[in-house]
N, C-alpha and C positions, 0 to 999 in steps of 0.2 A: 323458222317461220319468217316470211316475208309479205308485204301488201300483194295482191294480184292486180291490182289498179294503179293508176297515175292518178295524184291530187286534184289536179282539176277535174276529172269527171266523177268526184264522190260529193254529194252535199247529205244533209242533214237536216231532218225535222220533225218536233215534238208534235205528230200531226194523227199518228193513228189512237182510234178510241178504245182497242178490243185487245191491246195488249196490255200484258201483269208482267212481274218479275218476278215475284214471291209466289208463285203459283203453289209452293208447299206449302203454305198458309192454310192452302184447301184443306189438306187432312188435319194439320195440327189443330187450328178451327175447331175442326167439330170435334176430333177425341175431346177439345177440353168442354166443349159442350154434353158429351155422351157422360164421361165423365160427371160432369153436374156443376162447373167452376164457376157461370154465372147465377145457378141457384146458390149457391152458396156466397156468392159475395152478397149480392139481392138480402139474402137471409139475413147475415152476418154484419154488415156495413150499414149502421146509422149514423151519420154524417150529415144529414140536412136537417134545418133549424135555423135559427135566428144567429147571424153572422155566418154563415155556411153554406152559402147559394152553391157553391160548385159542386154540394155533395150527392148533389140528383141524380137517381140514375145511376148507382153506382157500378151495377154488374158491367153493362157497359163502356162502363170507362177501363176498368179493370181488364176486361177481354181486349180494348183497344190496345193500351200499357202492354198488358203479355205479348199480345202477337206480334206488336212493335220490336218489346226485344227478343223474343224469337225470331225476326226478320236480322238485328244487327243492330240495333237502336240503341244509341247512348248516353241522345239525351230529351229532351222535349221535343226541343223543334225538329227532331231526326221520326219523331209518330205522323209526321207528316209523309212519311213513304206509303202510307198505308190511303191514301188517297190521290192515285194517281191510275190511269187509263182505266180499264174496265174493272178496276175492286169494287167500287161503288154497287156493280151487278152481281159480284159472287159475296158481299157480304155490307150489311146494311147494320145502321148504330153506329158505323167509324165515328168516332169524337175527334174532332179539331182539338192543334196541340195548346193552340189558348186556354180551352177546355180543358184538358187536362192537366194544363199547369196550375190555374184556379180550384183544381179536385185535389190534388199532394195538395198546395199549400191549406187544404180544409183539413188538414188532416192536424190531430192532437196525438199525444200520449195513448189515452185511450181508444182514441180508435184503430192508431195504429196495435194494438189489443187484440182488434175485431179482427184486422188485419191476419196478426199470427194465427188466428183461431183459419179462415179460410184458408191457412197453406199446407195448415198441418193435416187439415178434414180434406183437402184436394189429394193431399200425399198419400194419406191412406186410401182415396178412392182411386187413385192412380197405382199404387201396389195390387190391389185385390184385382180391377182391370188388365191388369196390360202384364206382362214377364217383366217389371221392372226390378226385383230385387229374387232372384230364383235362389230357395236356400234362408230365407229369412226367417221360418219360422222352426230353422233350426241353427245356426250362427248369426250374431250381425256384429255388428264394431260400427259405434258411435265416435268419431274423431272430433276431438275440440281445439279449433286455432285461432289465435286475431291476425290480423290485417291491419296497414296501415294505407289507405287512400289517399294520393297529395290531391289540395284541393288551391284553387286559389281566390281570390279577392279578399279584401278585407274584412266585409260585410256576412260572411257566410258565414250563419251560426255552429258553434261547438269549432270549428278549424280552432287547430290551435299548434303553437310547433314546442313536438315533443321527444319523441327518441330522434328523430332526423333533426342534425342542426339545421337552422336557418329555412326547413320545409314545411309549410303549415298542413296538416293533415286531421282527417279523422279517422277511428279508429274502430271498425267491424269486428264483430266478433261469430263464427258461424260454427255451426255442429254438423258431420254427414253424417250419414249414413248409409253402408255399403254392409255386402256378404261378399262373401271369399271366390263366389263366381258373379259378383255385378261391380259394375262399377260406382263411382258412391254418388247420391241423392242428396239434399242440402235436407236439413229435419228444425232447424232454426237458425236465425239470424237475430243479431242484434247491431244498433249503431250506435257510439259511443264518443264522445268527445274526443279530440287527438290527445290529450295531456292523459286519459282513462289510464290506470293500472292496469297491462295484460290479464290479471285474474279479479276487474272489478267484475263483485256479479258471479265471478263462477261455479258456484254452487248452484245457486238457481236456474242459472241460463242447463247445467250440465242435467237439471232435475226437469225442466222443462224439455230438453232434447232427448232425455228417455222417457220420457210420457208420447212424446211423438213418434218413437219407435214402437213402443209398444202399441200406438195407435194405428200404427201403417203393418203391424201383423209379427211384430218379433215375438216369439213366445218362448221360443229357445234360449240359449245362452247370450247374454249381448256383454261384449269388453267395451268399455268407456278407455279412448288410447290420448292421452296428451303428452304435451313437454312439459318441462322441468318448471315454465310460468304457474302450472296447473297442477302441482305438486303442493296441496293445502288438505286440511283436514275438512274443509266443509264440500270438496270436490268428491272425496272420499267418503264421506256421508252421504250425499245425496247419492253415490252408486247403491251403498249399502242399503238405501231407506226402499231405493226402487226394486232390489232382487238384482241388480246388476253387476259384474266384477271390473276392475281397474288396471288400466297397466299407464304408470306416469313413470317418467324420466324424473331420477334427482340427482340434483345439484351435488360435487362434492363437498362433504361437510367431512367434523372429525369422529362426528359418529358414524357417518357412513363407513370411513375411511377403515377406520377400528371394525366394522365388522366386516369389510371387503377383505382385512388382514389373518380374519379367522377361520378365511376357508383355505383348508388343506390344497400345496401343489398338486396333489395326485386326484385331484376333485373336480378339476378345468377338462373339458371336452372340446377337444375341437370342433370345427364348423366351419363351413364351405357355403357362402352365398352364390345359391344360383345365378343371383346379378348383381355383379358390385357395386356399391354405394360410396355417396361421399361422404367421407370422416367428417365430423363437424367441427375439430378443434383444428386440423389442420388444411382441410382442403382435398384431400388425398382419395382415390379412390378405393376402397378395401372391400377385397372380397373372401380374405382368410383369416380367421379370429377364434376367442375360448372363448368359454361359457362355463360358469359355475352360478351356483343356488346355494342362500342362507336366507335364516329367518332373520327376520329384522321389526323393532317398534318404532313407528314414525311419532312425532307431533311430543314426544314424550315434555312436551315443556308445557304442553296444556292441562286441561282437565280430564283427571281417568276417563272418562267416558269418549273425550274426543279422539284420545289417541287411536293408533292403529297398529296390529298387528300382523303379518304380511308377507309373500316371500321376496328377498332384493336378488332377481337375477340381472348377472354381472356379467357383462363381455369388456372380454381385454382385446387390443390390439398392441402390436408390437411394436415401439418408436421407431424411424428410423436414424432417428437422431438419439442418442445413448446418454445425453446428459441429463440429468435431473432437474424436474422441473423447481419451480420457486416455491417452498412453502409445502411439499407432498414428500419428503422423506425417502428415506431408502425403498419404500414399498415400491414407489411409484418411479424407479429408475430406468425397469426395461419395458414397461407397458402403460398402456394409456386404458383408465377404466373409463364403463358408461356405464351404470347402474340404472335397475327399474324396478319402481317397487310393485308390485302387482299379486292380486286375487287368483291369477287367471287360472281355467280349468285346463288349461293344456299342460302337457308337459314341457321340458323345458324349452329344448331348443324351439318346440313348434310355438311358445310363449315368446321366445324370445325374437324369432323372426316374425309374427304376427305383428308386435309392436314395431319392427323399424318400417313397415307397411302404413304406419300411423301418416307416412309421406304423403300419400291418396290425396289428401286432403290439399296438397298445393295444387292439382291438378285443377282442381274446382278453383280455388280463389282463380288463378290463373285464366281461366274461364274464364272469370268473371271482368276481370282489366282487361282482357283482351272484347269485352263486350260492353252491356249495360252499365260495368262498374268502373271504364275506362274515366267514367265523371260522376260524380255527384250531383246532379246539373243545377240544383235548386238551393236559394240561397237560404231556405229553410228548414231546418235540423229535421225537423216531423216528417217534413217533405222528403227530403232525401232518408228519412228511416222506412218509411214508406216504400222509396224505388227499392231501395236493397230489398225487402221481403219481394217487391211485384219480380223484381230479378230473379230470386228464390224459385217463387212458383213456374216462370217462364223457363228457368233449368232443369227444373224436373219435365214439365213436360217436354224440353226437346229432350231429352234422357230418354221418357214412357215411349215418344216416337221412335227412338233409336232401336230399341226394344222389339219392337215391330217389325222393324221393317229387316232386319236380319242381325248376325251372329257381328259380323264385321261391324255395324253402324253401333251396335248396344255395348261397343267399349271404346267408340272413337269419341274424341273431344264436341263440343258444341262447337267448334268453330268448321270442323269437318261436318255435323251435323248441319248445319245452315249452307256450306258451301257445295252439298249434294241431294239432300231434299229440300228447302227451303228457297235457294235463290236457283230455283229454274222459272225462265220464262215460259209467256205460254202467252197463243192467242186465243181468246173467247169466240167461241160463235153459236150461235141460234137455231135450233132447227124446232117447228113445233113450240113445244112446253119444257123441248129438253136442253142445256148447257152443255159445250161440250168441249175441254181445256184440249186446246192443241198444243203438246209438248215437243221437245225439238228430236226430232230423230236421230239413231243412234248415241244419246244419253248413256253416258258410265253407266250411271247409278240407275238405271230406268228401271229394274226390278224389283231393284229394294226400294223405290217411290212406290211401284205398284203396291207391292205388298203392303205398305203403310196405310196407301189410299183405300185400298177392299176394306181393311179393317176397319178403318174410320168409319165409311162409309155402310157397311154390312148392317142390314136391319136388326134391332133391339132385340137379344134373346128373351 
């Protein structure tokens, strides 16, 4: 590609009034309207009061925030996109980002409460809605992981430096939610000081994101998949209390080790990854490994009632290095274990490959720095617990769009989702009573917008 012009006969000027950029805004817009997101915030969000001016109005602000970051927004002053040439005429209520800096920092504890409560009730009306989660109400898998966000200034509350030397950060905590043909949906968030223990909270946070499954239509079997941080009896409990099964990664200990030593050589089953992964202790990538199954009791240091009973299935990979590691004994000479303790209803291998799929889940955080969570923008904690849920609900619905608008877009990232429906231009024009988005000819994507936009658009059944 080259210019077709010489420099001097090109200028430039911020002069026309009838064009947009975001012209995908149009559909996402109204699904989260059809949907019901500003009754539900309206509903939900009591925020105004004595010390609390910015909390007026709050549907509104919220609708502002979301379609912000479904545009690419990442941080306050970046809602300012959403007022520029003709949006003014295809959507009315835009909040100024002063505005809505004044609205996060009203925000408390509690309301960010109210908060959780509209993403979970959006989530579920976004499920029953749209083909977001096809297969839910017969498998799902609930993923739990943290995050670490660097933040910087002094002044921003909860930063703190804690597993990264010398990087002050805070520290998210989120649950998806996906079936075995969607890609995965966020079902909760939390934000957390940086110094937070990876499993503060994780019972509840895990008992809170299966209430929101169950809420968004899982009726079937749902696996709760983490790592080895989330390997505790109260994580395990709360699967148990919901009707829910478990599959967590543990740590090697000597009781594990002793009963990794009790399954027979003739008992490992080979197995062949469709697609190779990476080894976590080495780097390496494996896609040829064993698989065996024993029973195993977790937590046995607690009280009868905490512990747990369970099956540890085991995949070995082969060193390629022959030496024995430090402190693991002849066992552990020519293989390298992963153990996982788990409920699960499947058999083995399908158990066992279902949890290395527990990965899904960096795809979304991943998501997330590459968008709204590239910053925390706000120098206050509540405020920035805040953006991370309005992030939440903004991911799912560009997800419900992707959903829509074809097979290809409902397993591509958000960042492909904004860079094909979302940031097309368009100029507005007038004819009559009617509006009518001039899109730019021959568009890639121009089918699967279409298909997005009828839907959105299609009168209320």
């Amino acid at each position: 590609m080259k210019s077709s012009h010489s420099p001097g006969v090109l200028t430039a000027a911020f002069d026309e009034p009838n064009l947009i950029v975001d012209a995908g805004l149009v559909p996402l817009v109204r699904l989260a309207e059809r949907v019901g997101l500003p009754g539900l915030a309206g509903k939900r969000l009591r925020i105004d009061g004595a010390g609390n001016s910015g909390g007026a109005n709050p549907a509104a602000k919220v609708m502002t925030l979301v379609a912000a970051m479904c545009a690419g927004a990442d941080s306050i002053d970046d809602t300012g996109r959403l007022r520029h040439g003709a949006m003014g005429r295809l959507f009315g209520g835009v909040r100024a980002p002063s505005t809505l800096g004044t609205f996060l920092r009203s925000f408390t504890h509690g309301h960010n409460r109210q908060l959780h409560a509209v993403h979970r009730d959006f989530l579920a009306r976004l499920a029953a809605a749209t083909p977001l989660l096809p297969g839910l109400d017969r498998v799902a898998f609930v993923d739990v992981d943290p995050t670490h966000r660097r933040v910087y200034g002094r002044a921003k509350q909860g930063a703190e430096v804690g597993r990264f030397k010398g990087v002050r950060t805070l520290h998210p905590i989120l649950a998806t939610l996906s079936t075995p043909m969607a890609r995965p949906v966020i079902a909760a968030v939390r934000l957390r000081r940086g110094k937070a223990a990876d499993a503060r909270g994780a019972g509840p946070f895990t008992a809170e994101a299966l209430a929101a499954a169950r809420q968004a239509g899982a009726g079937g079997s749902v696996v709760v998949r983490a790592d080895s941080r989330f390997y505790n009896a109260d994580v395990v409990a709360a699967c148990r209390r919901a009707r829910a099964h478990f599959s967590l990664t543990v740590r090697m200990n000597p009781h594990v080790a002793a009963a990794i030593s009790s399954i027979g050589e003739d008992a490992w089953t080979p197995i062949r990854y469709p697609e190779a992964f990476v080894d976590p202790d080495t780097g390496e990538l494996v896609s040829d490994a064993e698989v065996a199954e024993t029973t195993y009791t977790a937590f046995t240091g607690r009280k009868k009632a905490e512990q747990a009973t369970a099956r540890l299935i085991v995949r070995r990979v082969r060193r390629l290095n022959a030496e024995t590691a430090a402190g693991q004994g002849e066992l552990f000479t020519a293989w390298r274990y992963h153990p996982v303790f788990t409920d699960s209803p499947f058999e083995m291998l399908q158990a066992e490959i279902h949890h290395r799929r527990h990965a899904t889940i960096e795809q979304v955080i991943a998501d997330g720095k590459g968008s709204a969570l590239a910053h925390l923008p706000s120098g206050n904690f509540q405020a920035n617990n805040a953006w991370l849920t309005l992030w939440a609900i903004a991911h799912n619905l560009l997800r419900a769009a992707g959903a829509l608008a074809g097979t290809f877009h409902a397993r591509a990232t958000t960042a492909t989702l904004r860079a094909h429906l979302v940031h097309v231009p368009a100029r507005l024009a007038r004819s009559a009573r009617r509006l009518t988005l001039h899109l730019p000819r021959r568009w890639p994507w121009q089918h699967a917008f279409a298909g997005l936009f009828t839907v959105a658009h299609a009168p209320p059944a």
